[in-house]
Backbone as CSV, one residue per row, in Angstrom:
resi,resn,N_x,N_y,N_z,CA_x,CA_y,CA_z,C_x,C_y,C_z
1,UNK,116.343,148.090,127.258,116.660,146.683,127.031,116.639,146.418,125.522
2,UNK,117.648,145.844,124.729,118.044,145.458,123.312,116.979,144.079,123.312
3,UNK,116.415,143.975,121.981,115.704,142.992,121.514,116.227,141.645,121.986
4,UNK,117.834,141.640,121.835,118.174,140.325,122.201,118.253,139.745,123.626
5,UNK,118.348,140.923,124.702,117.802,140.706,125.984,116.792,140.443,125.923
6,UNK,115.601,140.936,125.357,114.396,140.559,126.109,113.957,138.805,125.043
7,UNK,114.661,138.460,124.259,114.107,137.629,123.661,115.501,136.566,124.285
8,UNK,116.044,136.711,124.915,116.834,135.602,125.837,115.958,135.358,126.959
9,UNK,114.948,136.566,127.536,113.863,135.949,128.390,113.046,134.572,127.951
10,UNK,112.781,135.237,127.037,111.403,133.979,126.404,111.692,132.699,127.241
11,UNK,110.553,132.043,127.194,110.435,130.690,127.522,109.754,129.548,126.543
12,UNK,109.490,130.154,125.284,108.753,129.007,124.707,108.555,129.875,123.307
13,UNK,108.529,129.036,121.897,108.699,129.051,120.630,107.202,130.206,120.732
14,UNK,105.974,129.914,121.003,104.894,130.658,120.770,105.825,132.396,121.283
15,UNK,106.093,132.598,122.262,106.917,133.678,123.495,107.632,134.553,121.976
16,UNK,108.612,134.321,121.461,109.367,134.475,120.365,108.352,135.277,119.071
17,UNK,107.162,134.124,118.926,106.472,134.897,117.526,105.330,135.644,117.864
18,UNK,105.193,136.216,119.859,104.279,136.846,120.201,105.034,138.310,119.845
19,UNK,106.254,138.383,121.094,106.922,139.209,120.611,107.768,139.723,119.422
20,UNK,107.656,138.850,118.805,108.203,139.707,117.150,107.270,140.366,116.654
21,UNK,105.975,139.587,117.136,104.887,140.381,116.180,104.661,139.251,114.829
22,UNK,104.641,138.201,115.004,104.768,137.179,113.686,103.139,136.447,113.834
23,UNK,102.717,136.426,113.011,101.489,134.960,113.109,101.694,133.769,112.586
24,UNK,101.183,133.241,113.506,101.671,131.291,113.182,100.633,130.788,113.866
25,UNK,100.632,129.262,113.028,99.695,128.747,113.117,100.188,127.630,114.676
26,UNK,99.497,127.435,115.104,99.714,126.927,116.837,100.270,125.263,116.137
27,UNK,99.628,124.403,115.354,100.168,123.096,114.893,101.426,122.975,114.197
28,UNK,101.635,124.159,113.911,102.632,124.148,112.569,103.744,123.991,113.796
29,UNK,103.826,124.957,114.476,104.672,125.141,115.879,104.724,124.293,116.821
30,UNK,103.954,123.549,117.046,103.783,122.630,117.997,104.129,121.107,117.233
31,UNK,104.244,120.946,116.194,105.421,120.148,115.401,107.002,120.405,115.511
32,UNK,107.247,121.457,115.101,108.687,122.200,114.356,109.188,123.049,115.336
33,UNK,108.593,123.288,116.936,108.681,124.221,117.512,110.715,124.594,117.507
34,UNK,111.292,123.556,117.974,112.395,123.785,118.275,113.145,123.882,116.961
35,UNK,112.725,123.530,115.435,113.752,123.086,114.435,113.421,125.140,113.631
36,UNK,112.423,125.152,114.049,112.263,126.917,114.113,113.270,127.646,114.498
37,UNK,113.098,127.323,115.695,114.068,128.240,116.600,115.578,128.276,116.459
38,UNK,116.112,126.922,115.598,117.116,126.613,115.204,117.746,126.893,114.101
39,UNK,116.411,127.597,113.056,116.909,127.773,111.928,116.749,129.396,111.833
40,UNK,115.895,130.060,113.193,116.240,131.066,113.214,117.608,131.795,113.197
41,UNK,118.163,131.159,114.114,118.987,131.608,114.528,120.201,131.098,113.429
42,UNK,120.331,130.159,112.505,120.673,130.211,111.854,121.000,131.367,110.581
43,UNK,120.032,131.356,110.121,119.471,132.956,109.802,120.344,134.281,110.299
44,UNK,120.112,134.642,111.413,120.666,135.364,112.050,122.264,135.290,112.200
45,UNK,122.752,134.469,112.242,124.150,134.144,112.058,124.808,135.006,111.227
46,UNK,124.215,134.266,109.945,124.694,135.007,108.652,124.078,136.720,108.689
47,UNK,123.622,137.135,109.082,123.256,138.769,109.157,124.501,139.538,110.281
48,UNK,124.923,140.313,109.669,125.644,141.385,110.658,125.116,142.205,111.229
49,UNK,124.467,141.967,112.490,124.107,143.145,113.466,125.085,144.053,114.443
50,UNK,126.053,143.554,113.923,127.075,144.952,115.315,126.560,146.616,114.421
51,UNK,126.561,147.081,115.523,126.047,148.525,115.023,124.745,148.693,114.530
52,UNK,123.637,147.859,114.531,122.861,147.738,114.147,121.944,148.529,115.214
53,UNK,120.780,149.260,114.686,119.833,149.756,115.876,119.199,148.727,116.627
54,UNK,118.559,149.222,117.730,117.305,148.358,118.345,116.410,147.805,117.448
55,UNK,115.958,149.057,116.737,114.603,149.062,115.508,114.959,148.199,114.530
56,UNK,116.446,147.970,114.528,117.126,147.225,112.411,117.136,145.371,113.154
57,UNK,118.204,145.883,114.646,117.957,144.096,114.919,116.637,143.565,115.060
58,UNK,115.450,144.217,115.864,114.150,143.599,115.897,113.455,143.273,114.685
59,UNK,113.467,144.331,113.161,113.348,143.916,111.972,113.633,142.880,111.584
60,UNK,115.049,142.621,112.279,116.033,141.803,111.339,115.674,140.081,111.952
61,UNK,115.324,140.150,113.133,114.957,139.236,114.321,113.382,138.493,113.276
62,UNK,112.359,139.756,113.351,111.430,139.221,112.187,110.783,138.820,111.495
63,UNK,112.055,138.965,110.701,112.402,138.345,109.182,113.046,137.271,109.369
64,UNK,113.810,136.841,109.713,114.315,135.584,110.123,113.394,134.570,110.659
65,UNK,112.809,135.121,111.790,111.835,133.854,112.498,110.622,133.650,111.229
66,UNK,110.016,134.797,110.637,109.145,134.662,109.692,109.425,133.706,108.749
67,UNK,110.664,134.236,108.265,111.570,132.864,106.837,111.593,131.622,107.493
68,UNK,112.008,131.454,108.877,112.011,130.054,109.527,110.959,129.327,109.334
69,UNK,109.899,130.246,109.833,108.615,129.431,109.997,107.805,128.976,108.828
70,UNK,108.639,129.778,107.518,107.718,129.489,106.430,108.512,128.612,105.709
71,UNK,109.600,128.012,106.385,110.368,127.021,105.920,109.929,125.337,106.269
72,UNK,108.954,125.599,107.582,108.166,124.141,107.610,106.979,124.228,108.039
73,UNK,106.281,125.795,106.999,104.700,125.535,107.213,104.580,124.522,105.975
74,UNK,105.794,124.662,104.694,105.782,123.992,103.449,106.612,122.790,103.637
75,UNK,107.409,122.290,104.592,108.072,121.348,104.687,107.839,120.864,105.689
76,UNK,108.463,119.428,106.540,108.718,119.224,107.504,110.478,119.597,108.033
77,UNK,110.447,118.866,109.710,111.446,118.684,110.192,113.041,118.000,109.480
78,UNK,112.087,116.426,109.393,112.686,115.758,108.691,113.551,115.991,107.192
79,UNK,112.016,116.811,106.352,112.904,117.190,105.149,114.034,118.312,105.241
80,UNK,113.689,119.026,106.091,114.262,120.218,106.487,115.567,120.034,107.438
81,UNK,115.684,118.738,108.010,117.087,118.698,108.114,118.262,119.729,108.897
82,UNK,117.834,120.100,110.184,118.187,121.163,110.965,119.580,120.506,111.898
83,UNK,118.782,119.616,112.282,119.647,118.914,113.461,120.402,118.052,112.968
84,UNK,121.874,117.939,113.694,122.922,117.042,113.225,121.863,115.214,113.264
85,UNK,121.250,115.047,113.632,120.562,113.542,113.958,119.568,113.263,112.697
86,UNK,119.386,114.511,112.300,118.538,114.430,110.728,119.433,114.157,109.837
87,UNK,120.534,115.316,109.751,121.674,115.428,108.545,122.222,114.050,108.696
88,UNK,122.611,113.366,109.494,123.253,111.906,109.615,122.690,110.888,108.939
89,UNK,121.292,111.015,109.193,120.286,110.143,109.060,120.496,109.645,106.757
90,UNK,121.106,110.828,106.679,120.734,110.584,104.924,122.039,110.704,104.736
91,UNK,122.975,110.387,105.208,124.608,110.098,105.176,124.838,109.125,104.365
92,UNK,125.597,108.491,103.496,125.358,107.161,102.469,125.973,106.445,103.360
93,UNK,125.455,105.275,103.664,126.104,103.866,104.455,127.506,103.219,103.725
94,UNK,128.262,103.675,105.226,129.153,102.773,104.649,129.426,101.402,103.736
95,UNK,130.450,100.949,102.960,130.047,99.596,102.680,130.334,98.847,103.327
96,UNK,130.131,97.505,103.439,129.968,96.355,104.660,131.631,95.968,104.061
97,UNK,132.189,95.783,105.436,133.591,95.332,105.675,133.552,94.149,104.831
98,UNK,134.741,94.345,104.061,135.233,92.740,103.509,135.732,91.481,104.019
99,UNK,135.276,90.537,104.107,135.390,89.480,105.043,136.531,89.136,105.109
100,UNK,137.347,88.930,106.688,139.090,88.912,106.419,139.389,87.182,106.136
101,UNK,140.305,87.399,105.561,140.687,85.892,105.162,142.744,86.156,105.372
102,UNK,142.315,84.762,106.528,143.605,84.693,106.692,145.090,84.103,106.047
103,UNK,145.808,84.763,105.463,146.968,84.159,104.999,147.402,82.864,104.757
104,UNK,147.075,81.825,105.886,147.254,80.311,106.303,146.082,79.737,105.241
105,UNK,145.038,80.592,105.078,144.211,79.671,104.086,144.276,80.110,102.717
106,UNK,145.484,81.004,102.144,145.737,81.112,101.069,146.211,80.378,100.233
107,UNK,146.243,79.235,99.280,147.296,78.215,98.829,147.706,78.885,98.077
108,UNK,149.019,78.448,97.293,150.276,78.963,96.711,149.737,78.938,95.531
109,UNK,150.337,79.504,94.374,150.039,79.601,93.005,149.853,78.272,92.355
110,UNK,149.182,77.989,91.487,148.367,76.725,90.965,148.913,76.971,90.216
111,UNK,150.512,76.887,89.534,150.846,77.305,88.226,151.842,76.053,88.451
């Protein structure tokens, strides 16, 4: 069974940094659990594993969750900005519609 089978088993963020072999702190995780798991795999994205061994993807698996997690033992969620509902959140506000004014209350040139 390839690393990524058995870590499609998992059931839960702790499951993930038992089997990698990672230590984490149980609060840090029990905050960030899912924005972890999100930026793992982020991570992983950008890495090319085709052809990769069992031994290079589980390395590679990690290092990734490790970098994740040390991305909001020093930050939060919020700053960290994972999820489209965060990234939105600091979007610049539109500006407020200009009030329509109708034609009929335009008067003609004052000249």
């Amino acid at each position: 069974m390839s690393v990524f089978d058995e870590l499609r088993k998992l059931h839960s963020a702790e499951d993930f940094f038992e089997a990698l072999g990672v230590e984490y702190e149980p609060a840090v995780v029990r905050v960030a659990r899912l924005h972890i798991l999100r930026r793992m795999g982020e991570y992983l994205a950008k890495n090319d594993l085709d052809g990769a061994t069992d031994e290079e993807a589980r390395a590679a698996c990690k290092e990734t969750l490790t970098k994740a997690y040390d991305d909001f033992v020093s930050s939060s969620p919020i700053a960290e900005r994972v999820f489209k509902v965060h990234k939105d959140a600091i979007k610049p506000k539109a500006e407020p519609a200009k009030p329509f004014v109708p034609l009929t209350t335009l008067t003609g040139n004052p000249d």
